[in-house]
C-alpha positions in Angstrom: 242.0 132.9 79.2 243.1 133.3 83.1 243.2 136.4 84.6 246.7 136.0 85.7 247.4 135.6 81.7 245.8 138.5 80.9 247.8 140.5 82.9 250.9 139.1 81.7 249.7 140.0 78.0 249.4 143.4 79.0 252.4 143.2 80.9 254.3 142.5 77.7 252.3 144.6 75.4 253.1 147.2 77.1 256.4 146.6 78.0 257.0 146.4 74.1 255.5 149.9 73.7 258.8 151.3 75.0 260.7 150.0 72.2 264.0 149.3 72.1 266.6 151.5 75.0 269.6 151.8 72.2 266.6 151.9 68.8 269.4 155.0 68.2 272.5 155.0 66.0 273.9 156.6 68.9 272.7 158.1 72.2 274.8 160.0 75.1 275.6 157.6 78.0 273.7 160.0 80.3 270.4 159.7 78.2 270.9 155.6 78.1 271.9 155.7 81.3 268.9 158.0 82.9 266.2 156.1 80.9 267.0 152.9 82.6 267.4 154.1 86.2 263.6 156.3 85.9 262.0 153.9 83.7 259.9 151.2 85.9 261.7 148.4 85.0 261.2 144.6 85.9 263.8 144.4 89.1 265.4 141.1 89.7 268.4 142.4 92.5 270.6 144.8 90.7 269.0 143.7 87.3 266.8 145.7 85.6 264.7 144.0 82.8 262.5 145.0 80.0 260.3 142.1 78.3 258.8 142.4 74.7 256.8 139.9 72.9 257.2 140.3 69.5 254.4 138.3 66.6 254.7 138.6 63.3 254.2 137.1 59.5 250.8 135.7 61.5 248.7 134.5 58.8 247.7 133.2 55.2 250.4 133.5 52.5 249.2 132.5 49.0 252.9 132.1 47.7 255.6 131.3 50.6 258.3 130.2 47.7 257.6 133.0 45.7 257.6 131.5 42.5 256.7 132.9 38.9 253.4 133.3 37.7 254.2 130.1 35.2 254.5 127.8 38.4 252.4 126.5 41.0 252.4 128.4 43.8 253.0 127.0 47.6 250.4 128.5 50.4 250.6 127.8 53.6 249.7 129.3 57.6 252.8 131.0 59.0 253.4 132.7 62.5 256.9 134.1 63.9 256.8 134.4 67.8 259.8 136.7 69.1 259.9 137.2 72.5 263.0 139.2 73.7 264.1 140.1 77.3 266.8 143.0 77.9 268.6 142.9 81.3 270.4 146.1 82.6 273.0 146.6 85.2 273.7 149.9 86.3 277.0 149.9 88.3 277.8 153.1 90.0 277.1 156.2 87.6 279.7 155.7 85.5 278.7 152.2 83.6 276.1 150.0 82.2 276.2 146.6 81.6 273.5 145.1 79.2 272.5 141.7 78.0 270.0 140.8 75.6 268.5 137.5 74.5 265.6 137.2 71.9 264.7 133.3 71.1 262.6 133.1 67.7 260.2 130.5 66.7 259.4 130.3 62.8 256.2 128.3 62.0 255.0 127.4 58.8 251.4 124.2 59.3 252.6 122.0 56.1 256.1 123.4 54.5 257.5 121.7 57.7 261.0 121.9 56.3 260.6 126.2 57.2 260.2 125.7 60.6 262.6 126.4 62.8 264.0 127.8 66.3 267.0 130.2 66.6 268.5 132.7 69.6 270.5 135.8 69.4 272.3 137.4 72.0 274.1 140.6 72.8 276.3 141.3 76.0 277.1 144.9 76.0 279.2 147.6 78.3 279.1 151.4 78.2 281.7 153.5 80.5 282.0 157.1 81.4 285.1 158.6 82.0 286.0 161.8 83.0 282.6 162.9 82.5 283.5 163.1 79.0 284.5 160.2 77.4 282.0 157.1 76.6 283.5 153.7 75.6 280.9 151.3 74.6 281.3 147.8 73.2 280.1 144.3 72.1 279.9 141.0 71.1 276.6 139.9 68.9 275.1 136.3 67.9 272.2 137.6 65.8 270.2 134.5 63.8 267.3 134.9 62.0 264.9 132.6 59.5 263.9 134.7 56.9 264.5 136.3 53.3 267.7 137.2 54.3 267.2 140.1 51.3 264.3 141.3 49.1 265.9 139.6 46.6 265.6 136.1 48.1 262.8 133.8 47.0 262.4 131.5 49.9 263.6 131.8 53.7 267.1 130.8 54.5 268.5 130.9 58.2 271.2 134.0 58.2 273.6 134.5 60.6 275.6 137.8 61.9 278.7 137.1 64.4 280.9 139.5 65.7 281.9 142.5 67.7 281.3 146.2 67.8 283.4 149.1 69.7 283.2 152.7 69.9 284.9 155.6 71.7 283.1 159.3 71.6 283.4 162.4 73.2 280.5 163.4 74.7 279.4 167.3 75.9 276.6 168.3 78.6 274.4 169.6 75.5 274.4 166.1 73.5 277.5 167.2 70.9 278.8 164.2 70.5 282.0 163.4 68.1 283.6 159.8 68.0 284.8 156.8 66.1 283.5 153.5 65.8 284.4 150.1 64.6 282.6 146.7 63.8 284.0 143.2 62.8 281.0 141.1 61.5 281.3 137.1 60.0 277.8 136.5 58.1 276.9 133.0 57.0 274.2 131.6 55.1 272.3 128.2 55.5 269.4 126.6 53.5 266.4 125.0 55.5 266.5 121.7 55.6 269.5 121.2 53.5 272.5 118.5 53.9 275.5 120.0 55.9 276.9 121.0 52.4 277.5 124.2 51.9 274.5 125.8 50.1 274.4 128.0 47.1 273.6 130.6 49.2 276.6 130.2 51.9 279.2 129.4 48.9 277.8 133.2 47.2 277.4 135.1 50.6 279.6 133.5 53.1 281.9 137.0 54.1 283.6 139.1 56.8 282.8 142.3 57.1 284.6 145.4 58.8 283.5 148.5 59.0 285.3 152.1 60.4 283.4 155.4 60.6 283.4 158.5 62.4 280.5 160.1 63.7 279.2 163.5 64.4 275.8 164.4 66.5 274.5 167.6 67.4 271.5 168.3 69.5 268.4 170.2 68.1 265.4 171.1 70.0 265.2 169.0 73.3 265.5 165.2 71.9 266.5 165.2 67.5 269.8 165.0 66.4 271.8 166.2 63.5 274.3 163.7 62.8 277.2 163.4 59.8 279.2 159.8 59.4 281.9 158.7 57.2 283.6 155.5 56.7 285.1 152.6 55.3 284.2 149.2 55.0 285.7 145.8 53.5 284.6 142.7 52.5 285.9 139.4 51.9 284.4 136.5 50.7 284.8 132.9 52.6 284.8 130.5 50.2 287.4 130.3 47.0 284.7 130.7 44.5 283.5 133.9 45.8 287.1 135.6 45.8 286.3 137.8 42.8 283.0 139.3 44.9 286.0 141.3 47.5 285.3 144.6 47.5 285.7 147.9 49.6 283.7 151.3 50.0 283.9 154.3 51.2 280.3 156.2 52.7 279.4 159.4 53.9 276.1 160.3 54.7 273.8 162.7 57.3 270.5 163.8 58.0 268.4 164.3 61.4 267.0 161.6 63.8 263.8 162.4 65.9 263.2 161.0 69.0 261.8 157.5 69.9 258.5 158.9 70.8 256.3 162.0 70.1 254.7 163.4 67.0 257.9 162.9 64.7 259.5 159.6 64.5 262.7 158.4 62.9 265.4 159.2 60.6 266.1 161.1 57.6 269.5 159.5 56.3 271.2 160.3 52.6 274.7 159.9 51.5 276.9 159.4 49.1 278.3 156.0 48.5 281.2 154.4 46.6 281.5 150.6 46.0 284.9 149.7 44.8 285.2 145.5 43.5 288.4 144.1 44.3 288.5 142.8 40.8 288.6 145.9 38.3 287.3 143.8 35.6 283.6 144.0 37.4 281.4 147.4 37.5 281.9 149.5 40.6 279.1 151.4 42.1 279.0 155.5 42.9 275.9 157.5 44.1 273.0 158.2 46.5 271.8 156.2 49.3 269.7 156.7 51.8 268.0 155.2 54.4 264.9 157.2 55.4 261.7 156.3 57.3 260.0 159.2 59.5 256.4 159.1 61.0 254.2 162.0 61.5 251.1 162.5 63.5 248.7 165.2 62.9 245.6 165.2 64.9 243.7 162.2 63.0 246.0 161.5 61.1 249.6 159.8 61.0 251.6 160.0 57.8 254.7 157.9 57.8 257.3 158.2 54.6 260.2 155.9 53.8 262.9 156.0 51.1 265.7 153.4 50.7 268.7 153.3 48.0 271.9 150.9 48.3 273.8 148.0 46.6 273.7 144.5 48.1 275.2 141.1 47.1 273.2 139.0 44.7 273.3 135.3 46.0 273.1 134.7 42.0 276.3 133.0 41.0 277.0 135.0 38.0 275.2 138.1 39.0 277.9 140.4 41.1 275.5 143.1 43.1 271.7 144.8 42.7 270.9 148.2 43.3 267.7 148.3 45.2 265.6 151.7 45.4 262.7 151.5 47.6 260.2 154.2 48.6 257.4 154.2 51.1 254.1 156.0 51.7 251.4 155.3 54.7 248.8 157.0 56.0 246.7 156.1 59.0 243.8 157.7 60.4 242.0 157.6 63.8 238.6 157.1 63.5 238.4 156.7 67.4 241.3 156.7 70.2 241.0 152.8 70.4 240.5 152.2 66.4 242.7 152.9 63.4 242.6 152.4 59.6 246.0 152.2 57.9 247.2 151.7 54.2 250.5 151.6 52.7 251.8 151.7 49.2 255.5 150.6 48.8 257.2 150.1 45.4 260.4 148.9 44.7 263.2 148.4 42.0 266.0 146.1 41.6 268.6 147.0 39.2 271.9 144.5 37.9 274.6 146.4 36.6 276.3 143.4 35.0 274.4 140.7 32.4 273.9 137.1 34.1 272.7 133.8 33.9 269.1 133.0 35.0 267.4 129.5 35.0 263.8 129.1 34.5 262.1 125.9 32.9 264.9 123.9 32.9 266.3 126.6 30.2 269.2 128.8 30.9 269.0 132.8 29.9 271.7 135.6 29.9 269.6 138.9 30.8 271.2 142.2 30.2 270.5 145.4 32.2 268.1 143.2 33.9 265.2 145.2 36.4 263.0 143.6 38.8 259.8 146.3 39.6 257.7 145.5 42.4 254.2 146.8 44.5 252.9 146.3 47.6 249.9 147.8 48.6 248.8 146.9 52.4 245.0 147.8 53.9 244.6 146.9 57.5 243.1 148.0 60.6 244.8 148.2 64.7 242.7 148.0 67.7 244.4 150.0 71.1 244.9 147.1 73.5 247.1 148.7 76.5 248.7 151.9 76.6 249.9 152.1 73.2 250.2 148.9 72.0 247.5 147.0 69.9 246.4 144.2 67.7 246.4 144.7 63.6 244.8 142.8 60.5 246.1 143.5 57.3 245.9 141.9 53.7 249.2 142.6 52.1 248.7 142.7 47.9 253.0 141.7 46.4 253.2 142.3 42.5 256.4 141.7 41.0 257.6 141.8 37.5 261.1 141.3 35.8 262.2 141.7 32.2 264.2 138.2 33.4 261.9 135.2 33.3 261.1 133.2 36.2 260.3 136.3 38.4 256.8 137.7 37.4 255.7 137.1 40.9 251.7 137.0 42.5 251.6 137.0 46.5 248.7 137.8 48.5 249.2 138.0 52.4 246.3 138.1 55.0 247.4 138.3 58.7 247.5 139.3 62.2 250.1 141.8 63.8 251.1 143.5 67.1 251.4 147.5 67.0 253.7 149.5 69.3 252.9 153.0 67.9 248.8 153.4 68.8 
């Protein structure tokens, strides 16, 4: 390796340290705004850039299909390379103009079918007026080849198009209080299909619009308290998924941390209900919650997670899942450039509705159907530049269902980057 590419690593590495500018439900135009102008930014003219190289899913996977215990499972080598490159424009004090572009390569050695290239992109503006008010929007291409859910069994190439708007009032002390609206179009392809529509696009093909209004309040010097409540709607694209329209209603609130320091992320609950369209299927009405927080305590770094919503199944006959998913790590030091990490995650997937399942060429209707799961992960980082490293992990995936065809053996043994060292 050339010195001139070893710098470049570095470069990147630590460029990706920073994380993302807008990693934040929300953030005050002046803290957006000041982070770019004193942060040592790529300059290109009046274009500020930040570069981050993203690698991920670099390794051995004994089961890429994820198929039951009773069939032969599919190994293969698999990488994903994500570079992305943000470019700010800061025009006057009184707005920002962003664009970001993140190309991403999928590999897989012999399922060549899986491999495949895609780009997303997101031109965004932020103004301030009166000192006060902060109008932001967007338009977003977002592509991705992956399981689109943890309920998919093999990668599919998902796509989120669309725009985003908000309007808040903003005080000198962080208080913010707004309204926000997003118009989404999702759609659904199978690798290395025909140009028919798949099973997947003809279950999941929707719009989506969305309406919430949003309260934050500053604590300490860089947390927020925040409260949001709102609606959202979908319909379905295709004629044979008209009886999956639905509409909710949300509220939900918690406290965010800041991007950096000893205290990391979000504690989110809420209360959720899911209303179908059709009042012959079961509607949905409780807790959710999207939690994941990071703690660091000398030696040690504890990080907790705890996730609870419905999604779509792409199952034709099955209407929606509950997932509930909670999280435990722990990470210890042993020296500043050297760290040990493990991480237990277990899952549950439960159908509200009875369905049809294939498996064997047989076809089964499964009642109160659950899907457990466990995923234990052992691995160890090494500090490369600033705070930014490489990983190896082996990643254990046990799944069992009380539906057949999903008893499910995976073994993962790869390579990662770290941002958080």
């Amino acid at each position: 390796m050339t010195r001139a590419i070893k710098i470049l690593l570095l470069a990147l590495l630590a460029a990706g340290s920073v994380g993302s500018l807008s990693g934040q439900d929300y953030r005050t135009f002046q803290d957006e705004y000041s982070d770019v102008a004193e942060r040592n930014l790529f300059r290109f003219g009046p274009l500020r850039v930040l570069p981050t190289f993203r690698l991920s899913n670099v390794g051995y996977d004994s089961n890429v299909f994820y198929r039951d215990r009773g069939d032969e499972p599919v190994a293969d080598y698999t990488a994903t390379i994500s570079p992305e490159i943000k470019g700010y424009w800061l025009v006057g004090h009184s707005v920002i103009l962003s664009i970001t572009d993140n190309p991403e390569y999928v590999f897989y050695l012999d399922q060549k079918s899986l491999r495949s290239f895609s780009n997303s992109y997101r031109p965004a503006a932020r103004l301030l007026l009166l000192r006060r008010l902060a109008l932001s929007g967007d338009y977003h291409f977002e592509r991705h080849t992956r399981r689109a859910s943890s309920e998919f069994e093999t990668p599919v190439q998902d796509t989120r198009q669309g725009y985003a708007a908000s309007a808040a009032v903003e005080t000198p002390r962080g208080t913010v209080i707004g309204v926000s609206g997003v118009l989404d179009d999702y759609r659904f392809a199978e690798l290395g299909a025909a140009d028919l529509p798949s099973t997947y696009a003809l279950n999941l093909d929707r719009r989506q619009r969305a309406l919430d209004l949003e309260f934050y309040y500053r604590v300490f010097s860089r947390s927020w308290v925040f409260l949001r409540a709102g609606w959202s709607d979908y319909v379905f694209s295709h004629p044979e998924a008209e009886w999956r329209d639905a509409y909710s209603t949300q509220a939900y609130g918690g406290i965010r941390f800041p991007l950096a320091g000893r205290a990391r992320g979000v504690v989110s609950l809420g209360y959720k209900k899911f209303v179908p369209r059709d009042p012959a299927r079961k509607a949905f009405s409780g807790l959710v919650a999207d939690t994941d927080v990071r703690f660091r305590v000398g030696r040690l770094g504890i990080q907790l997670g705890y996730l609870r919503n419905n999604y779509f199944s792409y199952y034709n006959t099955a209407y929606y899942f509950i997932e509930d998913k909670l999280r435990t790590g722990l990470s210890f030091y042993v020296f500043p450039f050297l760290r040990l990490d493990g991480d237990l995650q277990a899952g549950a997937w439960n159908y509200p509705e009875p369905h049809e399942v294939t498996y064997q060429g047989e076809t089964y209707v499964v009642d109160n159907r659950k899907d457990v799961s466990r995923v234990v992960t052992l691995g160890l980082a090494v500090r490369i530049a600033g705070s930014s490293g490489l990983g190896l992990s082996f990643n254990i995936y046990r799944r069992r269902s009380n539906a057949p065809g999903f008893d499910i053996d995976r073994n993962f043994l790869g390579a990662y980057i770290v941002y958080d060292f």
